[in-house]
N, C-alpha and C positions, 0 to 999 in steps of 0.2 A: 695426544697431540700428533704423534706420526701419523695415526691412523687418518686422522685428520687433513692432515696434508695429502697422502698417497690418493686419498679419494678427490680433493682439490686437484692432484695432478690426472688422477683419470680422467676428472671431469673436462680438464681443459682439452688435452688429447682427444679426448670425443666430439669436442667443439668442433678443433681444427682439423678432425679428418673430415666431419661435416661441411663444415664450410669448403675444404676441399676439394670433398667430392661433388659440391654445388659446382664450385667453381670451373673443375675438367669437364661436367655436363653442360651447362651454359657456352664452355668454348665447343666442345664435340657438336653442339648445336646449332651454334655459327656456321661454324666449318660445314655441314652437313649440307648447311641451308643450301649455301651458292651450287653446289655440286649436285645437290637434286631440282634446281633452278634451270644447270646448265643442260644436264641429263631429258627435263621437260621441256626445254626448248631444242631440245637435236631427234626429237622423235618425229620419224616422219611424218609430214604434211599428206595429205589424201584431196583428191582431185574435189573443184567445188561442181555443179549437178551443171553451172552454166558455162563450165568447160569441156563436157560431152556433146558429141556431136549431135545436132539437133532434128527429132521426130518431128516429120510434120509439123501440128499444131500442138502438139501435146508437152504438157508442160509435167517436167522432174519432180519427184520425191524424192531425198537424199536423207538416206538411214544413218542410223549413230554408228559410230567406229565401236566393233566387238571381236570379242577374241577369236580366233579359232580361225576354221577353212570353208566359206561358203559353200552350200551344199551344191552349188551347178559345178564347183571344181573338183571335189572332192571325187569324183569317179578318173579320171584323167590326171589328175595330180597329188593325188590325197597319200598315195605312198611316197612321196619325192619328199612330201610335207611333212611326215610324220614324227621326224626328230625336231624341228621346230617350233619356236612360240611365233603365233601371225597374226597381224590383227587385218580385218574387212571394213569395207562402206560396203553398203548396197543401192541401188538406185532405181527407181521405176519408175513406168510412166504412166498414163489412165487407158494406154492404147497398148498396143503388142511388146513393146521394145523396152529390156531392163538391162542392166550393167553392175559389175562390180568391179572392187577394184582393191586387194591382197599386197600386202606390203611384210614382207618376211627382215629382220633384221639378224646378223650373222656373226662370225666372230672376229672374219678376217678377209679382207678383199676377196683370197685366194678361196675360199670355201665361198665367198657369193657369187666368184665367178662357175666355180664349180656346179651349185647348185641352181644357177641360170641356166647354164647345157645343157642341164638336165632337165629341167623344166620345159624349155623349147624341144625337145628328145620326146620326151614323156608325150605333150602334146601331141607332135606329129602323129609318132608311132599309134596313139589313141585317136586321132579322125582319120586315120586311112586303116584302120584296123575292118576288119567286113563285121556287121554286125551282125546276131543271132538271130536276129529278126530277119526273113529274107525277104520280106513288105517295104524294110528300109534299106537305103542306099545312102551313104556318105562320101563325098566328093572333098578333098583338102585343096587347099592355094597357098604355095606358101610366096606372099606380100614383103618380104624383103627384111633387110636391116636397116633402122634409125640409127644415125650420127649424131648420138646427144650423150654426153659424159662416158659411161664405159659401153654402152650401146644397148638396142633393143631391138625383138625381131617381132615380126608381126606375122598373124598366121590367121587363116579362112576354114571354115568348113560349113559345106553347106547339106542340108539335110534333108530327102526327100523319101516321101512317102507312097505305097502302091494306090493310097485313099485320094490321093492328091492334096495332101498337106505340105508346105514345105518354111523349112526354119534355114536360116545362114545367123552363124557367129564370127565376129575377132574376137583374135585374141591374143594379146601381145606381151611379150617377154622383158624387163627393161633392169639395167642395176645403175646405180651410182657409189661407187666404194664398195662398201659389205652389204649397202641393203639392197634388196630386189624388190621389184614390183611386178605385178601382173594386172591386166586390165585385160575385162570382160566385156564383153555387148554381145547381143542377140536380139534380134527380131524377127516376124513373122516376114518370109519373101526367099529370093535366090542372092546368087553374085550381085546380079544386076542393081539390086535393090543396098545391099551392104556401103554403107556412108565411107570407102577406106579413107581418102583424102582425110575425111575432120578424125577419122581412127586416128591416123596416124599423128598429128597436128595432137591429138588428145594424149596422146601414151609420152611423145614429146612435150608435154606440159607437165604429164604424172612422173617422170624420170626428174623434171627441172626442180620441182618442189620436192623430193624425199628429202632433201637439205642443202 
């Protein structure tokens, strides 16, 4: 008869850690929810193809959002980047002119202000650098600071060749809080040819939406 019961009482005991443990998983799940809800809506926003400045006729391709550090920055910024998680768009068009646009997320205003400096730093110092190549010649502008949330700096380089090719890029710096942005463009041409007006109009739309 004892034996009886003590196993009756394990058995309940087993029930009710069961149930239990249903019970703290089911709240832990709740609870989760809203907080990876809130988490998926604070993730920044990425520029749409018909908020870049506009080629000619040529009409945008706008690529999925992927990890990492697009390859046209990675020469010029890919060490600044490398303690980082970052995710890209990519964008192109059917004629000369493509675009990206890097959205790094941080841990504290103070380390994205930090890490802005240096990316604007980085930059420069990398298009007024003399190339290895002495067929090419690189030429910088540097286009100013944006007044939009904690601010953005926009920067030029234009790229000429002894063949007579020639490439001009922006490319501009931006944060809101902790996260930072960068926004790319390039096309086939000089200064002359470089859209900066809708540049600029563009990096101030990509700063407005990070959140």
């Amino acid at each position: 008869m004892l034996k009886r019961i003590r196993a009756s009482a394990l058995t309940v005991l087993a029930l009710t850690a069961a149930t239990l443990g249903t019970t703290l998983s089911v709240q832990a799940d709740a609870e989760a929810a809203p907080n990876s809800a809130v988490a998926k809506a604070k993730a920044p926003a990425f520029l749409a193809s018909s908020e870049l400045p506009r080629y000619l006729n040529s009409t945008w391709t706008t690529g999925k959002i992927t990890d990492g550090v697009p390859e046209e920055l990675q020469f010029c910024l890919g060490d600044a980047l490398l303690a980082y998680d970052s995710r890209y768009r990519e964008y192109r068009t059917d004629l000369e002119a493509s675009a990206r646009q890097l959205t790094i997320v941080v841990g504290s205003d103070a380390k994205a202000a930090a890490l802005a400096k240096r990316l604007n730093k980085d930059f420069r110092s990398c298009a007024e650098r003399e190339p290895s190549d002495p067929d090419i010649v690189n030429t910088y502008r540097d286009f100013g600071t944006l007044s939009v949330e904690e601010g953005a700096h926009v920067h030029g380089v234009q790229t000429t060749t002894s063949w007579g090719s020639m490439d001009v890029g922006l490319l501009s710096v931006g944060r809101d809080g902790r996260t930072v942005t960068v926004v790319d463009w390039g096309q086939m041409g000089d200064f002359g040819d470089a859209p900066v007006k809708a540049f600029k109009k563009t990096t101030v739309t990509a700063v407005n939406k990070l959140h």
